[in-house]
Backbone as CSV, one residue per row, in Angstrom:
resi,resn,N_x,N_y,N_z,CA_x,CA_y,CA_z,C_x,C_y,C_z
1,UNK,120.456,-83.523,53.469,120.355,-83.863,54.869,120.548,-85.366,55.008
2,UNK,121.319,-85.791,55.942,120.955,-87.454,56.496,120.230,-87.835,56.765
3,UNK,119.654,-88.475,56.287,118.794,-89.568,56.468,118.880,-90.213,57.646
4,UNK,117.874,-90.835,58.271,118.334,-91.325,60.015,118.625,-92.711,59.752
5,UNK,118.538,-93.277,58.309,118.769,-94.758,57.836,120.276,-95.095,57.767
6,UNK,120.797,-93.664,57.445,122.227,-93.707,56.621,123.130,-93.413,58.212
7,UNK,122.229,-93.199,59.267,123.118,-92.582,60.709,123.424,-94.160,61.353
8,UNK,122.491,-95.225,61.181,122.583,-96.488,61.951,124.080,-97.237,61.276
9,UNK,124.595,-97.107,62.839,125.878,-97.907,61.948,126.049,-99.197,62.785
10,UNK,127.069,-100.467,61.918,126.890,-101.997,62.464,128.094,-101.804,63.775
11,UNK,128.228,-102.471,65.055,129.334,-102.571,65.756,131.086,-102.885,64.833
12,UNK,130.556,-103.600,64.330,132.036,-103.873,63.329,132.440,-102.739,62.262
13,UNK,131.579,-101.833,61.837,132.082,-101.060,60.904,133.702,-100.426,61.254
14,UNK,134.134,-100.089,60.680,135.187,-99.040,61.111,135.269,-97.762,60.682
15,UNK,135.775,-97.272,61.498,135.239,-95.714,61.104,136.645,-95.140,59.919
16,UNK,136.213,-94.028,59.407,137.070,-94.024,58.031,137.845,-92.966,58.152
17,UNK,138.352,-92.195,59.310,138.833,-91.354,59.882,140.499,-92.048,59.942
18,UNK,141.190,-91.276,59.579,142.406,-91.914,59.217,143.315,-90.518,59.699
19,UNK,143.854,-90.969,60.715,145.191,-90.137,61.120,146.715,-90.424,60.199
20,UNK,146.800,-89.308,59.994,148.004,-89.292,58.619,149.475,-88.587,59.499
21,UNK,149.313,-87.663,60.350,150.039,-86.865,60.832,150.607,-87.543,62.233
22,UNK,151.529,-87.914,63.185,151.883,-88.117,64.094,151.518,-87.018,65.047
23,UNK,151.722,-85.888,64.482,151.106,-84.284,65.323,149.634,-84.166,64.847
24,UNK,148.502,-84.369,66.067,147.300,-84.250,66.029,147.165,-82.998,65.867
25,UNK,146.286,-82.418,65.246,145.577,-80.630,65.177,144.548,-81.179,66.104
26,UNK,144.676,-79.678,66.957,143.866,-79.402,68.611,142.527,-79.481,67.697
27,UNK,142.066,-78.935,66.483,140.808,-78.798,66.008,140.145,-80.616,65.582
28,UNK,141.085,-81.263,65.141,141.164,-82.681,64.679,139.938,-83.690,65.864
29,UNK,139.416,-83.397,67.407,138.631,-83.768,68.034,136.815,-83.297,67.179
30,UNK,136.648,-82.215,66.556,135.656,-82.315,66.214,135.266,-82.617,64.942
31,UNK,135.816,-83.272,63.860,135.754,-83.680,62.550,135.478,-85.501,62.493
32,UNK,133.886,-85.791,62.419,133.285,-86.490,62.331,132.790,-87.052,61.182
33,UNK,132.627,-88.444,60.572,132.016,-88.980,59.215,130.524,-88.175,59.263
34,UNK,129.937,-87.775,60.170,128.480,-87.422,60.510,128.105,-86.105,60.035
35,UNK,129.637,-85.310,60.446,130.035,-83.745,60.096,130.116,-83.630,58.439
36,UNK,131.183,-84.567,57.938,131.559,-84.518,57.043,130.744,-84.720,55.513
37,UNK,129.540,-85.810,56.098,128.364,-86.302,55.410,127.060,-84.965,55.262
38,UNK,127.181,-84.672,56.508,126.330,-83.308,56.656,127.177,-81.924,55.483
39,UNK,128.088,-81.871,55.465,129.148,-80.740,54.979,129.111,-81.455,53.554
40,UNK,129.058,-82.456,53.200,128.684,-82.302,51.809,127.435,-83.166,51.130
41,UNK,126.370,-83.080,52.194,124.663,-83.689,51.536,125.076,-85.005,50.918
42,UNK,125.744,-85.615,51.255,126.061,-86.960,51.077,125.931,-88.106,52.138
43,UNK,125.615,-89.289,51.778,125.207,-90.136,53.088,126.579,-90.854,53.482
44,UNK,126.827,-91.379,54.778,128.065,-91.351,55.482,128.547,-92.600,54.895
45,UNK,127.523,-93.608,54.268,127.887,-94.793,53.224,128.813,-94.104,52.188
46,UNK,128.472,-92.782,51.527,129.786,-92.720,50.212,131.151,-91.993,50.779
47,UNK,131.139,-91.825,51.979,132.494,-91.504,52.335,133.361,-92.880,52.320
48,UNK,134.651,-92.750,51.546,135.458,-93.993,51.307,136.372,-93.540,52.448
49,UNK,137.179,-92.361,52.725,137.585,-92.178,54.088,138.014,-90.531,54.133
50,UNK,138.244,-90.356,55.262,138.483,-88.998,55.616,140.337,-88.906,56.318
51,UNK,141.059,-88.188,55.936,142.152,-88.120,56.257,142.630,-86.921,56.963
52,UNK,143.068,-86.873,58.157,143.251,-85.867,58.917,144.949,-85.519,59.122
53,UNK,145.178,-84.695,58.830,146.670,-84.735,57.583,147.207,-83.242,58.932
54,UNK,147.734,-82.857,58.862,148.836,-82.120,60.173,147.961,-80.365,60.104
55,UNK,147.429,-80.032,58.593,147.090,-79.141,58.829,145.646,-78.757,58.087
56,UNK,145.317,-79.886,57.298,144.254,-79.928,56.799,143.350,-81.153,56.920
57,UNK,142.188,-81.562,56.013,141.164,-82.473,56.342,141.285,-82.716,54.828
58,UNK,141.538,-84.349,54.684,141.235,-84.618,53.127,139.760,-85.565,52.979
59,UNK,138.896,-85.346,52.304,137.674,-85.691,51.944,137.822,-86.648,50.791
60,UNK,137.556,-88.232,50.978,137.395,-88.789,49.679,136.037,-89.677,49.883
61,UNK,135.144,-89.137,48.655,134.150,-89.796,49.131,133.499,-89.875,47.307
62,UNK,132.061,-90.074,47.623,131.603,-90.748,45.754,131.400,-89.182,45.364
63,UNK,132.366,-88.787,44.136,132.411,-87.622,43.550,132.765,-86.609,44.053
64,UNK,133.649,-86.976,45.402,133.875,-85.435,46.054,135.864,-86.117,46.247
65,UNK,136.755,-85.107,46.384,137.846,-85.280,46.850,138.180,-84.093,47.162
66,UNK,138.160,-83.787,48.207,138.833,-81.734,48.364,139.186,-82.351,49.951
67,UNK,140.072,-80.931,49.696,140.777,-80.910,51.163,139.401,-79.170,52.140
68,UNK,139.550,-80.048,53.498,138.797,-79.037,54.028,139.619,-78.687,55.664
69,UNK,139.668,-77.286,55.639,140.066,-76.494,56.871,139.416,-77.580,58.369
70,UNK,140.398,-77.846,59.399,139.592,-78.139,60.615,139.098,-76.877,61.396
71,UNK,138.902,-75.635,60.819,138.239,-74.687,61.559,136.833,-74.616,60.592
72,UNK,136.644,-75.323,59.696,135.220,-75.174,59.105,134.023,-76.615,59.846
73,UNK,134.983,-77.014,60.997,134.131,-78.241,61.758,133.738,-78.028,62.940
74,UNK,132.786,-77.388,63.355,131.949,-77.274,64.289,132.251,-78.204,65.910
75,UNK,132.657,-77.516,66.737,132.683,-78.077,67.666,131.482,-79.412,68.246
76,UNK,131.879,-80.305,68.843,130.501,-81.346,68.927,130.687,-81.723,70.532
77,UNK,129.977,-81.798,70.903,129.480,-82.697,72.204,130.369,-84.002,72.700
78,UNK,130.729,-84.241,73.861,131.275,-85.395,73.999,132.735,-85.393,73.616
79,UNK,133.180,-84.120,73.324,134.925,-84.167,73.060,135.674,-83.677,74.251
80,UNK,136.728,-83.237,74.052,137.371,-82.191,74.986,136.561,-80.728,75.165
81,UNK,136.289,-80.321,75.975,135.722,-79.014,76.065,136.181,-77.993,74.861
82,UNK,135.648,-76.574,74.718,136.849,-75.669,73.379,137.482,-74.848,74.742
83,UNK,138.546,-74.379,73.945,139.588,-73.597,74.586,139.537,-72.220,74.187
84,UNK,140.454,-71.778,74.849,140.143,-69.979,74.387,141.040,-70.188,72.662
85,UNK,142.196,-71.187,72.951,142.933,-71.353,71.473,141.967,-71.408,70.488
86,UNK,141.227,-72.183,70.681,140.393,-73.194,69.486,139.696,-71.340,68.895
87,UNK,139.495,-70.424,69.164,138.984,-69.685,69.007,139.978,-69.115,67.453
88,UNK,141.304,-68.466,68.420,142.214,-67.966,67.401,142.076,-68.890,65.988
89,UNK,142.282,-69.909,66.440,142.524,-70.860,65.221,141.216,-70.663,63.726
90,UNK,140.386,-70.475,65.080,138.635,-70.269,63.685,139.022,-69.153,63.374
91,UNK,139.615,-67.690,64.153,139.569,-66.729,63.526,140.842,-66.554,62.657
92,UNK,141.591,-67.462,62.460,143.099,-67.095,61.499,142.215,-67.702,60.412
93,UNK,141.694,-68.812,60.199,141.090,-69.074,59.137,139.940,-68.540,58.085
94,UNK,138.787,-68.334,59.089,137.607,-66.899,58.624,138.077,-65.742,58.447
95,UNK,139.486,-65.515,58.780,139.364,-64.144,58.641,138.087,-62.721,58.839
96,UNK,137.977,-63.355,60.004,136.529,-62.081,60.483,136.342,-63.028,61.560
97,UNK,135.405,-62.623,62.418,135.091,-63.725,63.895,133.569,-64.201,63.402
98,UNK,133.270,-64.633,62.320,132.196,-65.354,62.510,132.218,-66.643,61.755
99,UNK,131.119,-67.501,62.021,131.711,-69.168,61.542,130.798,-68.927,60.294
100,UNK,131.398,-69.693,59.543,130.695,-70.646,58.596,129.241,-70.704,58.738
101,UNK,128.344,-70.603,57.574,127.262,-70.556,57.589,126.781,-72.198,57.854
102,UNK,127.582,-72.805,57.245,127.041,-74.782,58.176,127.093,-74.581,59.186
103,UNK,127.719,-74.231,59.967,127.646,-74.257,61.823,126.369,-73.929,61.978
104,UNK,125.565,-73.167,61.732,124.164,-73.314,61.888,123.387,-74.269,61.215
105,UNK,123.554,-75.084,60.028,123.071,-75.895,59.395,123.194,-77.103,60.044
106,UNK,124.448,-77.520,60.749,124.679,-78.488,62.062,124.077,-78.469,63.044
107,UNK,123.705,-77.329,63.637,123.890,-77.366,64.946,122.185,-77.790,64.964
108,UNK,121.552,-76.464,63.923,119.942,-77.067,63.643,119.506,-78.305,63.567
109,UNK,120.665,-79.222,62.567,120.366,-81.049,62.542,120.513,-81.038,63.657
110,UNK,121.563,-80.937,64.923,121.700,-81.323,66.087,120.676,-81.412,67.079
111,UNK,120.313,-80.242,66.920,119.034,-79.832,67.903,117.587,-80.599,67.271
112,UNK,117.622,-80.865,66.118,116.328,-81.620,65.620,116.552,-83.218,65.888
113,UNK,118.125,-83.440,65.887,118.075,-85.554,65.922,118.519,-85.686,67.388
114,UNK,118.436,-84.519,68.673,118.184,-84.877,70.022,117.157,-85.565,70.281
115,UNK,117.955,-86.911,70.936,116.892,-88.377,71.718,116.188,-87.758,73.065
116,UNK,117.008,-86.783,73.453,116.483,-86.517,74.891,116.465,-84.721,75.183
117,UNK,115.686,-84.631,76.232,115.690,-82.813,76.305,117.444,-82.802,77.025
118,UNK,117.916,-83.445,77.955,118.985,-83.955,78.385,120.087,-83.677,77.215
119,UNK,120.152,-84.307,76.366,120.874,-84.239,75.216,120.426,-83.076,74.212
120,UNK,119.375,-81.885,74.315,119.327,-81.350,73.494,120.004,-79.503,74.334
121,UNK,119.810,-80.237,75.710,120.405,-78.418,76.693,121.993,-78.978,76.444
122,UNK,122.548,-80.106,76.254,123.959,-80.519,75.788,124.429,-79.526,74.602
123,UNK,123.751,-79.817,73.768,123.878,-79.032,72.424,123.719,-77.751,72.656
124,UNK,122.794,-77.032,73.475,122.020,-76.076,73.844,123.464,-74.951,74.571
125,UNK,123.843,-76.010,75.289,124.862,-75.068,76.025,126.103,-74.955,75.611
126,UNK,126.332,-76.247,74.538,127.636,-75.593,73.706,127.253,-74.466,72.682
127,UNK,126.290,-74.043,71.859,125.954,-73.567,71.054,126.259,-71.750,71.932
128,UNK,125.457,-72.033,73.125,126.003,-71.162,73.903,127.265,-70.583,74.188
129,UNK,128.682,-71.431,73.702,129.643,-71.379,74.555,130.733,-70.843,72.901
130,UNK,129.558,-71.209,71.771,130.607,-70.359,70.461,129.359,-69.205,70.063
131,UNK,128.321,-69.017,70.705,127.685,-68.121,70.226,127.806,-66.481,69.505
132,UNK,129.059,-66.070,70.264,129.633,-64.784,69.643,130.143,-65.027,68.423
133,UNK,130.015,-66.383,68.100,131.135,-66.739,66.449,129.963,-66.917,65.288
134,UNK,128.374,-66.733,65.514,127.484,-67.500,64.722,127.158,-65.925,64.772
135,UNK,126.507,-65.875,63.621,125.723,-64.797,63.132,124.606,-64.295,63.798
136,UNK,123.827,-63.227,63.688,122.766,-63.179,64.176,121.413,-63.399,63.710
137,UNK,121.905,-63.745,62.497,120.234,-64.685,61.973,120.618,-66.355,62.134
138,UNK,121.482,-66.573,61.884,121.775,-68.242,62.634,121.433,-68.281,64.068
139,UNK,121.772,-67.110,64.918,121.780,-67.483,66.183,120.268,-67.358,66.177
140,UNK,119.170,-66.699,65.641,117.935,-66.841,66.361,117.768,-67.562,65.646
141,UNK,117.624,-68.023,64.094,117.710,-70.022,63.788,117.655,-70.986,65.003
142,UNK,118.672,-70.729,65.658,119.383,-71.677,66.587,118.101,-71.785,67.634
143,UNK,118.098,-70.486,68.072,117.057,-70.517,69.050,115.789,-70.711,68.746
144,UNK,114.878,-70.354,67.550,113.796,-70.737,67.082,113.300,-72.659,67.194
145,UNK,114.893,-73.075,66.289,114.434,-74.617,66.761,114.992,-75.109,67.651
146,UNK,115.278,-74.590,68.828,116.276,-75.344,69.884,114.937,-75.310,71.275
147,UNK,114.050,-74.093,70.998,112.698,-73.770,71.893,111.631,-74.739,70.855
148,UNK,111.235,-75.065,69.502,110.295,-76.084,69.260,110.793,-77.166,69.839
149,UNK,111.759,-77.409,69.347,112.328,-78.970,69.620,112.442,-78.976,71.019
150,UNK,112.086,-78.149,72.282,112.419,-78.409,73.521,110.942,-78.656,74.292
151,UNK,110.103,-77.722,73.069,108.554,-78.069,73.113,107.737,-79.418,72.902
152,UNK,108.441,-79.824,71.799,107.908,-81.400,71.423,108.589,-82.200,72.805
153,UNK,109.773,-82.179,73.039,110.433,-82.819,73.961,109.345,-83.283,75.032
154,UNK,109.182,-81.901,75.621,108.412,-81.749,76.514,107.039,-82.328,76.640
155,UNK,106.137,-82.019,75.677,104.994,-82.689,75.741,104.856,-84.316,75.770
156,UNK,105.904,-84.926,75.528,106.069,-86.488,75.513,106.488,-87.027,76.977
């Protein structure tokens, strides 16, 4: 898991997201150093950079180099909305209509490092909006800590 030490980043950093392809992939909006750090239990310091290549995601970071699918990256908050496309695309890749067992491992960090109840019905209602794609023990995951964490919210 990240650490909330390894999330503070300086104004000058630059981010390590490197467009390789002139043709963006529609999926290429949700593949984040934050995602990527989470997707392999590594802190966003050992990512050396991430390369977003026409049809895949290249990962170079301390001891890791693999290429990863942009349908194994979880839609995030604050992008373009998803489309009915963005759907096909997860399902040509899963082969079956359900995501990746990290999409719940995300979405749970998500819902636990919400600053605000504001920012956590954000999360709340996208989670909503791929819910037919998450399992049904992720999805009551989802909901188990999306109702604590809306509880603590609340009492403050």
């Amino acid at each position: 898991m990240i650490a909330s030490s390894q999330l503070k980043s300086s104004a000058f950093t630059c981010s390590k997201i490197i467009h390789k392809s002139s043709i963006l992939h529609p999926l290429a909006r949700f593949v984040t150093e934050e995602t990527v750090a989470l997707l392999f239990n590594i802190s966003v310091d050992g990512i050396y950079r991430i390369e977003c290549c026409r049809y895949m995601v290249y990962v170079h970071a301390k001891g890791i180099s693999r290429f990863v699918s942009y349908a194994d990256f979880p839609p995030i908050v604050g992008v373009n909305a998803i489309a009915l496309q963005d759907f096909g695309r997860w399902y040509k890749r899963w082969k079956s209509k359900q995501a990746p067992a990290f999409w719940t491992k995300f979405y749970t960090y998500k819902f636990k490092k919400a600053v605000s109840v504001d920012r956590l019905l954000e999360w709340g209602q996208l989670v909503a909006t791929v819910k037919s794609v998450i399992s049904g023990a992720g999805l009551q995951q989802l909901r188990e800590v999306y109702a604590q964490e809306k509880d603590l919210m609340e009492k403050f």
